[in-house]
C-alpha positions in Angstrom: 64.4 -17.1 -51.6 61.7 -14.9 -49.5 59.8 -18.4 -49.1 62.5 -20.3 -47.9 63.2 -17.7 -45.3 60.0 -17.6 -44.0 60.3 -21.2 -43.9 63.3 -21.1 -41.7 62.1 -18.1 -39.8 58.9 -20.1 -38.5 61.1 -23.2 -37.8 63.6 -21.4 -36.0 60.3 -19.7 -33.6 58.8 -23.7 -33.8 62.3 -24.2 -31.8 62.4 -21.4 -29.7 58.8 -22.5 -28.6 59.4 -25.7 -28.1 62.7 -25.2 -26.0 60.7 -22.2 -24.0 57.6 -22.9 -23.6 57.5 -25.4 -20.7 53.3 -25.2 -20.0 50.4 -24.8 -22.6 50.0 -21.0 -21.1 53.7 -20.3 -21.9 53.6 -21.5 -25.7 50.3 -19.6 -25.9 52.0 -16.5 -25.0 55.3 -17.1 -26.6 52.8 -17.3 -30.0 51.0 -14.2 -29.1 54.4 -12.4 -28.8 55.8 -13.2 -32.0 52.2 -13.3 -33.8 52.0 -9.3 -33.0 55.8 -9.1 -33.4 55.9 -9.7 -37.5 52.9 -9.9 -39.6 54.3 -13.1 -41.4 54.3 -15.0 -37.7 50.1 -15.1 -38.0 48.9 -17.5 -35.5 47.1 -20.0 -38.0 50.9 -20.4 -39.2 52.1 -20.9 -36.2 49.8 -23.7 -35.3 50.5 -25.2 -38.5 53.8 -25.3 -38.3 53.8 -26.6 -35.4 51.6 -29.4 -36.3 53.7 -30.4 -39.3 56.7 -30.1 -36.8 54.6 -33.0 -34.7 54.2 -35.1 -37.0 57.4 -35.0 -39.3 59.1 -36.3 -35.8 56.7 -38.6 -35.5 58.1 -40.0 -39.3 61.3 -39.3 -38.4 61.5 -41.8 -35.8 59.9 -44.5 -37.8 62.8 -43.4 -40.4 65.4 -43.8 -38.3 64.4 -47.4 -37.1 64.1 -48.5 -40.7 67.1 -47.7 -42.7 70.1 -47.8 -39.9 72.5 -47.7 -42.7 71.9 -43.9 -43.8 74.1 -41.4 -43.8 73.8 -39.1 -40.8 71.3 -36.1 -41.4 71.8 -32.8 -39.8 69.7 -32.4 -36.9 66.3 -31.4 -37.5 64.6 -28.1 -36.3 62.9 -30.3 -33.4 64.2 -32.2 -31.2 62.7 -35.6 -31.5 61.8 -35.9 -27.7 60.3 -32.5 -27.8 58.2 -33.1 -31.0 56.6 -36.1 -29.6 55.9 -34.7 -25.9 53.5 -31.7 -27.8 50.0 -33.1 -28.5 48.9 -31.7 -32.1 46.6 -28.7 -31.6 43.1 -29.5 -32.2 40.7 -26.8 -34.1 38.6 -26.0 -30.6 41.5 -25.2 -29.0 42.8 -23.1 -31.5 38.7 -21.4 -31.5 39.2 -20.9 -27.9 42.7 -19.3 -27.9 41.0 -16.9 -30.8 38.3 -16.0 -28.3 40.2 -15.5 -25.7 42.1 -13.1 -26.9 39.2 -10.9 -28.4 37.1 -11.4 -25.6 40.0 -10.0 -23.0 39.9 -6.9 -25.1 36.7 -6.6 -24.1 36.4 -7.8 -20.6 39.1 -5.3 -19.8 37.9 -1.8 -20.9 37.9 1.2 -18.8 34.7 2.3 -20.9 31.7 0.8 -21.6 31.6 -1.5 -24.4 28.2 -0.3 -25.9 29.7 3.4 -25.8 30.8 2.1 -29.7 27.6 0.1 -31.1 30.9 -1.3 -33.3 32.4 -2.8 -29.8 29.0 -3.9 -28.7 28.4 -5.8 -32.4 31.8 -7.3 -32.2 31.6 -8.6 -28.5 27.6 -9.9 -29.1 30.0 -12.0 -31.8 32.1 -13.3 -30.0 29.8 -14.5 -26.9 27.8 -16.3 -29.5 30.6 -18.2 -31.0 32.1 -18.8 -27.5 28.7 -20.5 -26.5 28.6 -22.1 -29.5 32.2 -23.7 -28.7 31.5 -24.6 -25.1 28.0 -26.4 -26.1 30.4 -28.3 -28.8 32.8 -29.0 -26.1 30.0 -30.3 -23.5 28.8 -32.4 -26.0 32.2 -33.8 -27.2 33.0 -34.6 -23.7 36.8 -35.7 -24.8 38.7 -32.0 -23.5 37.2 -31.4 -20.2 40.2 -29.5 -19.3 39.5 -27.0 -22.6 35.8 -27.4 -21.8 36.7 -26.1 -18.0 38.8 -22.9 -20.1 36.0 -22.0 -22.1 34.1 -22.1 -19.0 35.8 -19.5 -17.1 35.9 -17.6 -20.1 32.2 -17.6 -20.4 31.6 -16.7 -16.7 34.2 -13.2 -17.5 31.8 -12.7 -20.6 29.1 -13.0 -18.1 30.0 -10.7 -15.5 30.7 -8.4 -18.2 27.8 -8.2 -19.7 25.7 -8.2 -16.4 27.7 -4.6 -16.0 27.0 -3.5 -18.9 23.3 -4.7 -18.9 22.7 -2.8 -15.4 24.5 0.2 -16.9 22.3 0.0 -19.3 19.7 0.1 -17.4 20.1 2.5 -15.0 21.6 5.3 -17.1 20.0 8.4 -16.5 20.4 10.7 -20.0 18.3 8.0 -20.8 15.2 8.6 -19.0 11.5 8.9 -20.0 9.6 11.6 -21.2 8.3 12.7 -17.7 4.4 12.3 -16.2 3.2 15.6 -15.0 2.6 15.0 -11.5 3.3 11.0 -11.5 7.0 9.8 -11.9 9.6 11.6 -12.4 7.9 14.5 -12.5 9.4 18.5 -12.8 10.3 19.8 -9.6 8.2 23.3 -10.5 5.2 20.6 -10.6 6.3 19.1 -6.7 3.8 20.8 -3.8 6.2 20.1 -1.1 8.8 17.4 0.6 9.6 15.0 3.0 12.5 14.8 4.9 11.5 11.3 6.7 12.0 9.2 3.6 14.4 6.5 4.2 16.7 7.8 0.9 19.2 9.8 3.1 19.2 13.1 4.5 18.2 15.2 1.1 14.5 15.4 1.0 12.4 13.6 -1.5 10.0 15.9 -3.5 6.2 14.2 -3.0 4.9 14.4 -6.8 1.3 15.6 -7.2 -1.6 12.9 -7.5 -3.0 12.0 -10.8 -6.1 11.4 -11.6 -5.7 9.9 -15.1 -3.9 6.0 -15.1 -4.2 5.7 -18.4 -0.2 6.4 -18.3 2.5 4.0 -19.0 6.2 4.7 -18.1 8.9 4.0 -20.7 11.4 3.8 -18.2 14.1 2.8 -21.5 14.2 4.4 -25.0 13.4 2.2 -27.9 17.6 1.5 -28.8 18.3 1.2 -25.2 15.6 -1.9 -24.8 17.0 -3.9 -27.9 20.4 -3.0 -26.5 19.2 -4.9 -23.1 17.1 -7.3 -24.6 20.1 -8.4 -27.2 22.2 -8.9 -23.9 20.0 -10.9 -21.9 18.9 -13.0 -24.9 23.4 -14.1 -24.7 22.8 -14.4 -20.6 20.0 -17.0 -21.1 21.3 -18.7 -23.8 24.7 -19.3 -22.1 22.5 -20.7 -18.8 22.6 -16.9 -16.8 19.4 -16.5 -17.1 18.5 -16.1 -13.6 21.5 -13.9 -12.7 20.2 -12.1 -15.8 17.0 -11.3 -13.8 18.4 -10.9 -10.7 20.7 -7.8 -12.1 17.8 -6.3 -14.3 15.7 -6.3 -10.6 18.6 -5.0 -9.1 18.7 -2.0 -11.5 15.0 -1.3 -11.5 14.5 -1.1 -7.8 16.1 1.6 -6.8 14.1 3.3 -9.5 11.0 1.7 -8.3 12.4 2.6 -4.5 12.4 6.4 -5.3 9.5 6.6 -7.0 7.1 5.2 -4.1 9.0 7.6 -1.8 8.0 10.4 -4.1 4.6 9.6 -3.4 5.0 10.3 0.0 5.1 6.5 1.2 6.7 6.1 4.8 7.8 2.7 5.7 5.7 1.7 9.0 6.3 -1.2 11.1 2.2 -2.5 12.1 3.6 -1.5 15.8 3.8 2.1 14.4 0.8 2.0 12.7 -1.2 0.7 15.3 0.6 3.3 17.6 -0.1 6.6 15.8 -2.4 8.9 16.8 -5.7 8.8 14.7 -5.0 12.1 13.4 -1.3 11.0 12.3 -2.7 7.6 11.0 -5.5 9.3 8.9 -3.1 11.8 7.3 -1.1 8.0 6.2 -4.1 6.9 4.8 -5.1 10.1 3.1 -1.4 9.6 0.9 -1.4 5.8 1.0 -5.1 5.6 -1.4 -3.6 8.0 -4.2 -0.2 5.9 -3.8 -1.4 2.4 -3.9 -3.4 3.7 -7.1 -0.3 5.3 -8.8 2.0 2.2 -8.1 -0.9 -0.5 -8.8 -2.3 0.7 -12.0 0.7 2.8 -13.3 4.1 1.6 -11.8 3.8 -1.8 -11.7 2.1 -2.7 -15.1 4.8 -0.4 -16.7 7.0 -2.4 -15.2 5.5 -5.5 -16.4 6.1 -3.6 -20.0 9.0 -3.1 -20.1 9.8 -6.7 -18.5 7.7 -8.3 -21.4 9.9 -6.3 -23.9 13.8 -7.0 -22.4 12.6 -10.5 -21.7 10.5 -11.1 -25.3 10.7 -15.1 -25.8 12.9 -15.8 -22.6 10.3 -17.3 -20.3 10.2 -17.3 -17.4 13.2 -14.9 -17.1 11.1 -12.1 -17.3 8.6 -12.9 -15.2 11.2 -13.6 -12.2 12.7 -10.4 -13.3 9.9 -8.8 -12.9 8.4 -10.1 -9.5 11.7 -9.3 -8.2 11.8 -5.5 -8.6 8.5 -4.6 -7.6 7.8 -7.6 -4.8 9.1 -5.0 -2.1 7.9 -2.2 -2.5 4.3 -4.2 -3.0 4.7 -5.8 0.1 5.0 -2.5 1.7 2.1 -0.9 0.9 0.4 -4.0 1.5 1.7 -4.4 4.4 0.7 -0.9 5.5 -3.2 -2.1 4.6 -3.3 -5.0 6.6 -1.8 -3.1 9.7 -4.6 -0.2 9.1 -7.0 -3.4 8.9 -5.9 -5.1 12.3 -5.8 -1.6 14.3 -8.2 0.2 16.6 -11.8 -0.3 15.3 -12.9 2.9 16.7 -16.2 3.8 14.7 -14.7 7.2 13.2 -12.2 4.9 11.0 -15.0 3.3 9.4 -14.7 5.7 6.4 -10.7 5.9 5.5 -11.0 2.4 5.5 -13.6 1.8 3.1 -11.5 4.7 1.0 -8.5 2.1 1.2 -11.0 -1.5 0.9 -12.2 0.8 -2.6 -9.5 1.5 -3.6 -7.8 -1.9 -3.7 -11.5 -3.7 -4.5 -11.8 -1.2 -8.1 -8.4 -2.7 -9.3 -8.4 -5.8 -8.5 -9.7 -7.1 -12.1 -7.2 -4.8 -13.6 -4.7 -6.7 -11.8 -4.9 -9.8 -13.6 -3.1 -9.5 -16.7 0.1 -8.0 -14.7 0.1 -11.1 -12.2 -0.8 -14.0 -14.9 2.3 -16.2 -14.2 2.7 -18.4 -11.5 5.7 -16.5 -10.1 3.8 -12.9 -9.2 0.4 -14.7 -8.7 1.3 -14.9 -5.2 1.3 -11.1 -4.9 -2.0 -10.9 -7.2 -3.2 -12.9 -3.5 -1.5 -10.8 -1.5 -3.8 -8.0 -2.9 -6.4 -9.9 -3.0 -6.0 -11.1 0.9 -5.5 -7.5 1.9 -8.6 -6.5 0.0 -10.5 -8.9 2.3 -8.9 -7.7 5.7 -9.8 -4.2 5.2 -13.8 -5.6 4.1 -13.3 -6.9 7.6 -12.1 -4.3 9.4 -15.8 -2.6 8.3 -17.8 -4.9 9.4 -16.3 -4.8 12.0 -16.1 -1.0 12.7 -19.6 -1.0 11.6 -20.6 -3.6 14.1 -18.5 -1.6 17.0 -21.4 1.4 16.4 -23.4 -0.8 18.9 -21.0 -1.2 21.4 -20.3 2.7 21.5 -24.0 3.5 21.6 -24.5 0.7 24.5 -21.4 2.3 26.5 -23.0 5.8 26.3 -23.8 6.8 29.4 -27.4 8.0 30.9 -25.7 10.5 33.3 -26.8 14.4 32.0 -29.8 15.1 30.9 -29.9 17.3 28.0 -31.2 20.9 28.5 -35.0 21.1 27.6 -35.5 17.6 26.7 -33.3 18.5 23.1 -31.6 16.2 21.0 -29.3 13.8 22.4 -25.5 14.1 20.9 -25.3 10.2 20.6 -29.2 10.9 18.4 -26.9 13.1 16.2 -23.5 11.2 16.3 -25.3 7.9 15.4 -28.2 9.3 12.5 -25.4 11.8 10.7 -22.8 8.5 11.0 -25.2 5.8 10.0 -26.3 8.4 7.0 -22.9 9.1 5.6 -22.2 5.7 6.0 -24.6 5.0 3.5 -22.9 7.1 0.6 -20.9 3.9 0.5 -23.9 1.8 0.7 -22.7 -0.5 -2.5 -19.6 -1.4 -0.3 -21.2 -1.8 2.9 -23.5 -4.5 1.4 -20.5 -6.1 -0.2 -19.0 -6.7 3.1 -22.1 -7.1 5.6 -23.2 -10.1 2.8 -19.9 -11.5 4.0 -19.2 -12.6 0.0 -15.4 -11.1 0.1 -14.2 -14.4 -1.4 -16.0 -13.0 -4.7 -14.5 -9.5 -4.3 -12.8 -7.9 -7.6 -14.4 -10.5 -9.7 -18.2 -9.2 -9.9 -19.9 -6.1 -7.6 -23.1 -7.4 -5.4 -26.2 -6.5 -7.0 -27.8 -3.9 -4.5 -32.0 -4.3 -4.4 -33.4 -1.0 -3.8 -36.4 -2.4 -2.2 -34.6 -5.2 -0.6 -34.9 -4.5 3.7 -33.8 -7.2 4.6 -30.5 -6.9 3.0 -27.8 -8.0 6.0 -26.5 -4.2 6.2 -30.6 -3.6 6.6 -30.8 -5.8 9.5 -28.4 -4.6 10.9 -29.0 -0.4 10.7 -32.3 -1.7 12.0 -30.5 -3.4 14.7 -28.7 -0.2 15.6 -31.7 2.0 15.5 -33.2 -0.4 18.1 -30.0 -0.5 20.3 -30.4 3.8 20.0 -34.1 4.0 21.0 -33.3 1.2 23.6 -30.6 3.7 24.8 -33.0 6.8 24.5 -35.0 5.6 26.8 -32.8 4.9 29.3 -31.5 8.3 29.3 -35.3 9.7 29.9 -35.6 8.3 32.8 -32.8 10.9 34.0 -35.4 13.8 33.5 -37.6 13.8 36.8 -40.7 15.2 34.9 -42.3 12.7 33.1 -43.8 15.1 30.5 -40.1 16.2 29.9 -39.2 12.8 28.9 -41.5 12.4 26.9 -40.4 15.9 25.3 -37.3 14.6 24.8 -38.2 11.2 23.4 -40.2 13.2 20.7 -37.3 15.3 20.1 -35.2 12.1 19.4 -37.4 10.4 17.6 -38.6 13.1 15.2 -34.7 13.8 14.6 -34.2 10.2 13.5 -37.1 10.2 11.4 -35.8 13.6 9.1 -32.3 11.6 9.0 -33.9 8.4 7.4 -36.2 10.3 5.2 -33.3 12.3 3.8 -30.9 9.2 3.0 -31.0 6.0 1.6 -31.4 4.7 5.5 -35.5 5.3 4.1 -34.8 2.4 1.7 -32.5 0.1 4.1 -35.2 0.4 6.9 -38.4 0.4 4.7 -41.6 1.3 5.1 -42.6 -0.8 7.9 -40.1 0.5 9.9 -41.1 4.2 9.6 -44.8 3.7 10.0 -43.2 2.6 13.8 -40.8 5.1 14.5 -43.2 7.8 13.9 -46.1 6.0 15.4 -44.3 6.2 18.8 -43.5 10.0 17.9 -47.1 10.1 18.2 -47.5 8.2 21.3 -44.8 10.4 23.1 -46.9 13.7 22.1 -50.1 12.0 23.2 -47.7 11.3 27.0 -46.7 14.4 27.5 -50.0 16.4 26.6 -51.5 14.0 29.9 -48.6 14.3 32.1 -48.7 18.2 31.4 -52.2 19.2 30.5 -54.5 16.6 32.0 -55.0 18.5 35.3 -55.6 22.0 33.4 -58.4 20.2 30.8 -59.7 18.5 34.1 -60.0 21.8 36.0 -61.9 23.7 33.5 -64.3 20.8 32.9 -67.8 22.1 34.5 -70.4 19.3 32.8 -72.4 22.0 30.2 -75.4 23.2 30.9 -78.2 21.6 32.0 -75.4 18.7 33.3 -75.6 18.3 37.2 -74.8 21.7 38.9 -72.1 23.7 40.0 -71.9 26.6 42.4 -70.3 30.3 41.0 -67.7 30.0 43.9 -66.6 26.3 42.6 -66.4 27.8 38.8 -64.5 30.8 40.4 -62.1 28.5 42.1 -61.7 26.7 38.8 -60.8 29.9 37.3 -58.5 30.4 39.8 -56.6 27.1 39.9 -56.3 27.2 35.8 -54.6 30.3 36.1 -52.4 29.0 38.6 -51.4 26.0 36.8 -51.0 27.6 33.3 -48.5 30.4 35.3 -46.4 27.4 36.7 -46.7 25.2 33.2 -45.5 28.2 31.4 -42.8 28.7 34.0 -41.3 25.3 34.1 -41.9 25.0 30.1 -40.6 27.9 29.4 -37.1 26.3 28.5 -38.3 22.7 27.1 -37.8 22.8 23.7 -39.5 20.9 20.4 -36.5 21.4 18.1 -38.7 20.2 14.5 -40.8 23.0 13.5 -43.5 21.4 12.4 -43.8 19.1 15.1 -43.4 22.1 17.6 -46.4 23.4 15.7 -48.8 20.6 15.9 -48.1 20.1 19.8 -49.1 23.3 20.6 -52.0 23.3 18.0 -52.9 20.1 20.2 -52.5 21.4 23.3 -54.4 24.6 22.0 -57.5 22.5 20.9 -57.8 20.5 24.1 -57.7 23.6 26.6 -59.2 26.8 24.3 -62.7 25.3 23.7 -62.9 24.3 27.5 -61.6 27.6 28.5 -63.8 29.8 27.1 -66.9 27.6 27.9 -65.6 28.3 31.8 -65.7 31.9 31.0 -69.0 32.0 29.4 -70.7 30.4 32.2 -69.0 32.7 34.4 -70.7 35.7 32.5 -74.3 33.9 32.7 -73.7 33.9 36.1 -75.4 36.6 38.2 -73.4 36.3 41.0 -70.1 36.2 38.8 -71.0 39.1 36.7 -70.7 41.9 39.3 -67.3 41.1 40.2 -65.8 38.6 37.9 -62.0 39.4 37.3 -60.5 37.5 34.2 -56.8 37.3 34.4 -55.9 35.4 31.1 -58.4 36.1 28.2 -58.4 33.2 25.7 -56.6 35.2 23.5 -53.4 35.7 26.3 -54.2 32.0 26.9 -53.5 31.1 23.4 -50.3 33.2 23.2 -48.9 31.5 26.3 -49.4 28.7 24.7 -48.0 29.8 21.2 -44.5 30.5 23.4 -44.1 27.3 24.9 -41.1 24.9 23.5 -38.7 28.0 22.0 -36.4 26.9 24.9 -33.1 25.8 23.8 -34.6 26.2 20.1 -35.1 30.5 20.3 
């Protein structure tokens, strides 16, 4: 009895759904209703009875064409014309209906779906049999109009799991462990803030440099990665692959966004750059070096990790994925070198920029792993090309030394024939330059092509290296220039006071730095030789008339009268008074070269002093009344006080 009225009660919903349900969408629903109505109406039922129903009027008909003399039956629970209009229901269909109603439990949540790791499990299940279904149904090709169902079924699964794989993602209780002073660092461990920042108007903390890169960033927690990678696996497989990595960059770069503002990054048009004051420009530079570091050898190959790990066996998803969230902010810090590289090539940016050419030279190899697919190595070029723009920019800073020197003008002459501020501008420049001597010879050899791959080899003994010529080149330009600016002086024995002054200057500065080795040996056995011939210049110009006058041939050597040796006498005093006067602020600025002049000047004059004298004394005439106004010894301390001008 309880059989046959369940075998009525599903014939009498067969009829109710065959008189009702007009569409395929109606019936559906009409079998969901009475399916969740009474636990006998299952859906599997449902369709079965209505497939017997199908083909029973089929028979019928057959029947009834056969055997016209039969009694008259009562009428069956389907109308005949109703039975054949409803195409049997095929076991896809009845796969898709399934999915679609547990897949619309999902897609409709308030919540997230991986909130219950049951949910998550049950929904994976379900996308994998739904992709399973519509690759049966492509490759049937006999139901396009199901095929097109499953389809927009598939594209809701989609979309739901792109929101829940960017929720994923950027959830923030499930943050890293935190760098000290790198990412996502403490605020106790921030120094101070930057309101300019491009994030809105709350200030962005700048995090501390770090010194140590051996840091990677697990931006997701173990269970949080599987979670992602499990979803993006389904993306790929059902052909989303690429919306897959465009919503996994989405989600990283505002992460990546925040984190090179915390470093104190400014966005800069090269306008800007090239308009900023050198002091504003430097203080760029000064945060750009630690920052390009940070994001270079810690941001972007974490990055890379943790793209390896979401996309692990779903080439080349991952590696689009991954050029995609840190291309930007790349570009903008590249973008900030080569501006830096195409600005002012004033000679006192020579050394931020080989700071910023170091810094980007020391990691290019490091760089190679993390752009090893075709799709970032575009951006492994970009480095590279930047790297070669800033070597450059030195040469050509370096190169603009010359033109600074030659525009220096020969208008003041400097007080007692002392150094010369372009001597000590140029020497102090050219010798700090060479504490980044390995670098200068990289780009003065002009092999930047080769640059990040293997360091040029520098020969200590090697002047003739390119940066060699060329410091020699700008040493000549200098002395060229020196000379010049002697002529200002109207005393000849002044310039050459000054020229010695120069020159001596330049010599210490080369001996002191590794300019000794650029310039060699040769070169100094020169530079001091005319040090020597500019002493030698200004002992004739100053003294030759004072050794002249006190020359009186030695006995028994022609003759000369008292009176003429008395006039001697007096024009040596007169001219040591005025030397002494006009000397008396000249100055020799090297110790030791102040010492040997005067010991010079001492030996020429002393000896023919005192030989003046002692013929005065042999001299009868003399004797009586000879008046010495300078004994040798106030003679030699005159000439002990001469050149502590400027210098005293």
């Amino acid at each position: 009895m309880a059989e046959d009225g369940e075998v009525k009660l599903l014939a009498t919903v067969q009829h109710i759904v065959q008189t009702l349900g007009r569409t395929d969408t109606m019936t559906e629903d009409i079998l969901k209703v009475f399916s969740n109505y009474d636990g006998r109406l299952s859906l599997d039922k449902l369709y079965a009875t209505r497939a017997a129903a199908a083909a029973a009027a089929v028979g019928g008909a057959a029947g009834e064409r056969s055997v016209l003399a039969s009694p008259p039956m009562p009428p069956p629970p389907v109308a005949p014309s109703a039975a054949a209009a409803m195409p049997p229901v095929t076991s896809l269909e009845r796969t898709v209906r399934t999915l679609d109603r547990q897949i619309s439990q999902f897609v409709t949540m308030d919540r997230l779906i991986w909130a219950d790791s049951a949910d998550a499990d049950a929904f994976l299940e379900a996308v994998d049999d739904l992709v399973g279904t519509v690759q049966e149904l492509d490759a049937a090709g006999t139901n396009r109009g199901l095929l097109d169902r499953a389809d927009e079924l598939l594209s809701r699964c989609m979309a739901r799991l792109e929101d829940e794989f960017r929720a994923l993602i950027e959830r923030p209780d499930d943050a890293a462990p935190q760098v000290p002073g790198g990412f996502g660092s403490d605020e106790s461990e921030e120094e101070d803030y930057d309101a300019d920042d491009g994030f809105g108007d709350e200030p962005i903390p700048i995090a501390r440099p770090v010194s140590n890169f051996d840091i990677v960033i697990d931006a997701l927690p173990p269970g949080s990665v599987s979670d992602v990678h499990q979803i993006a696996r389904r993306m790929v497989d059902a052909g989303f692959g690429r919306e897959c990595a465009e919503a996994y960059a989405a989600a990283r770069r505002g992460f990546i966004d925040e984190s090179v503002a915390r470093l104190g990054i400014r966005s800069r048009t090269a306008d800007e750059v090239h308009s900023l004051p050198w002091e504003e420009l430097e203080f760029d530079i000064a945060r750009w070096i630690p920052a390009f570091k940070m994001v270079f050898r810690i941001l972007i190959p974490s990055e890379r990790r943790l793209c390896d790990r979401v996309f692990e066996g779903l080439a080349p998803y991952g590696d689009l994925a991954f050029v995609a969230a840190v291309r930007t902010q790349a570009l903008q810090l590249i973008s900030f070198g080569d501006a830096v590289a195409a600005a002012s090539r004033a000679p006192e940016r020579l050394f931020r920029v080989i700071d910023m050419y170091e810094a980007v030279r020391d990691l290019l190899p490091d760089l190679d792993p993390v752009f090893s697919d075709p799709y970032s190595a575009a951006l492994r070029a970009e480095v590279s090309a930047v790297c070669y723009t800033l070597g450059s920019s030195i040469k050509g800073i370096f190169m603009e030394l010359e033109n600074l020197i030659r525009r220096d003008p020969a208008r003041v002459a400097v007080p007692g024939g002392g150094i010369h501020p372009i001597t000590r501008y140029v020497m102090n420049y050219l010798r700090a330059a060479c504490g980044s001597r390995q670098t200068l010879e990289e780009v003065m050899e002009g092999d930047l092509g080769a640059v990040g791959t293997a360091a040029i080899a520098v020969d200590p003994d090697r002047p003739t290296s390119s940066l060699a010529v060329h410091i020699a080149w700008i040493m000549d330009v200098l002395h060229k220039n020196l000379e010049t600016k002697s002529k200002i002086y109207r005393d000849p024995p002044l310039a050459s006071i000054f020229l010695m002054n120069n020159g001596k200057y330049i010599i210490h500065k080369v001996n002191d730095s590794e300019l000794g080795v650029l310039l060699g040996d040769e070169w100094m056995k020169q530079m001091m030789s005319r040090v020597r011939r500019w002493s030698m210049e200004y002992q004739r110009g100053a003294w030759a008339k004072v050794i002249s006058v006190l020359q009186t041939g030695g006995p028994g050597v022609g003759s000369i009268t008292t009176k003429s040796m008395l006039q001697k006498m007096q024009m040596f005093n007169n001219y040591l008074e005025e030397i002494c006067t006009v000397q008396s602020d000249w100055v020799i600025a090297d110790e030791q070269l102040r010492a040997d002049v005067k010991s010079a000047i001492a030996d020429s004059v002393m000896s023919a002093y005192r030989g003046l004298i002692g013929r005065l004394r042999s001299s009868p005439e003399a004797a009586r009344d000879l008046f010495i106004k300078y004994t040798p010894e106030d003679v030699q301390a005159r000439i002990q006080h001469l050149f502590e001008g400027v210098a005293k």
